[in-house]
C-alpha positions in Angstrom: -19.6 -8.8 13.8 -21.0 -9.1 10.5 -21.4 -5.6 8.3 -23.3 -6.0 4.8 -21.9 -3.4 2.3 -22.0 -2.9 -1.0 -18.9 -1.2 -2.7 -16.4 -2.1 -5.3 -12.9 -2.9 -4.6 -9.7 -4.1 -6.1 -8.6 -7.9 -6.2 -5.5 -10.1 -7.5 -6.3 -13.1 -9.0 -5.4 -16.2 -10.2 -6.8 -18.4 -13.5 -5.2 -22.1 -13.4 -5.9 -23.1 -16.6 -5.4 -26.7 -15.9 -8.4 -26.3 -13.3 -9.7 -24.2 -14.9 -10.1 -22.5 -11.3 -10.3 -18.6 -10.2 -8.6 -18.3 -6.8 -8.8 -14.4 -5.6 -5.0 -13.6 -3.7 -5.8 -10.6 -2.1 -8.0 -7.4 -2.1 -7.5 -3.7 -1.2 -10.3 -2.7 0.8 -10.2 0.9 2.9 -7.0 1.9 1.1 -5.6 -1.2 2.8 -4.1 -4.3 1.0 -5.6 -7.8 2.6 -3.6 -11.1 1.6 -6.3 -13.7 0.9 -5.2 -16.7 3.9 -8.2 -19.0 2.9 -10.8 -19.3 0.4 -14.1 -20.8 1.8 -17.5 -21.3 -0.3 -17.5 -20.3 -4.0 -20.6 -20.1 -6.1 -21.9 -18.6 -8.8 -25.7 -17.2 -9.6 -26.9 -15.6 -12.9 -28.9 -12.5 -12.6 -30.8 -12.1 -16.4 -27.2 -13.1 -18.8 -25.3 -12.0 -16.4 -22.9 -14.5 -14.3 -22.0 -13.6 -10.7 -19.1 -15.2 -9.3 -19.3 -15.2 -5.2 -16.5 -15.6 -3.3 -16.1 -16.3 1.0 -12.5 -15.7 1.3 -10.1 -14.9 5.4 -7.5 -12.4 5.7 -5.2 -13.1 8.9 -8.2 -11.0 10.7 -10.6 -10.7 8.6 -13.6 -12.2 6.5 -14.9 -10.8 3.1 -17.6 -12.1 0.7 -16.5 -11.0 -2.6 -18.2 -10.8 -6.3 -17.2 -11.0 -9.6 -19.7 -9.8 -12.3 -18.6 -11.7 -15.5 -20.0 -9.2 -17.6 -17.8 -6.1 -17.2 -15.0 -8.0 -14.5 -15.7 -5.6 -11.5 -15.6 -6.9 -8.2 -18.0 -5.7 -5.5 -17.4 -6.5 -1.4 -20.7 -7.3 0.0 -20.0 -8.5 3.5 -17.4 -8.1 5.8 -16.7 -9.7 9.2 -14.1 -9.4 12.2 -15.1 -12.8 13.6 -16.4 -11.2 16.6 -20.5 -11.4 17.8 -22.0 -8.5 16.8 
């Protein structure tokens, strides 16, 4: 089932300069830590100067859209999913 939040959370990273290429690693969501198994889709979208960086990322059980805003390097969680129909 898909749930549509909207709350910040913590996420490790990594910056390959090389590829110049963000990868998120994992992300602690609900005072639990989630190890990042897959990333899917990444995009970005600009809002006014601001860049967003969106992230579709798996967990062994779950699924989390994730966003970076550029500006002040908070990420937000905006979706969650179990896999399961809702």
């Amino acid at each position: 089932m898909i749930e549509k939040i909207d709350i910040p959370v913590s996420v490790s990273f990594t910056f390959d300069s090389g590829q110049r290429k963000v990868e998120p690693r994992a992300l602690v969501w609900n005072g639990r830590l989630y190890g990042v198994k897959k990333v899917g889709l990444h995009h970005t979208f600009r809002e006014g100067r601001t860049l967003y960086h969106v992230f579709s990322v798996a967990s062994k059980s779950m699924f989390f859209r994730i966003v970076l805003n550029t500006d002040n390097l908070h990420w937000r969680l905006e979706e969650i999913s179990d896999g399961l129909p809702g």
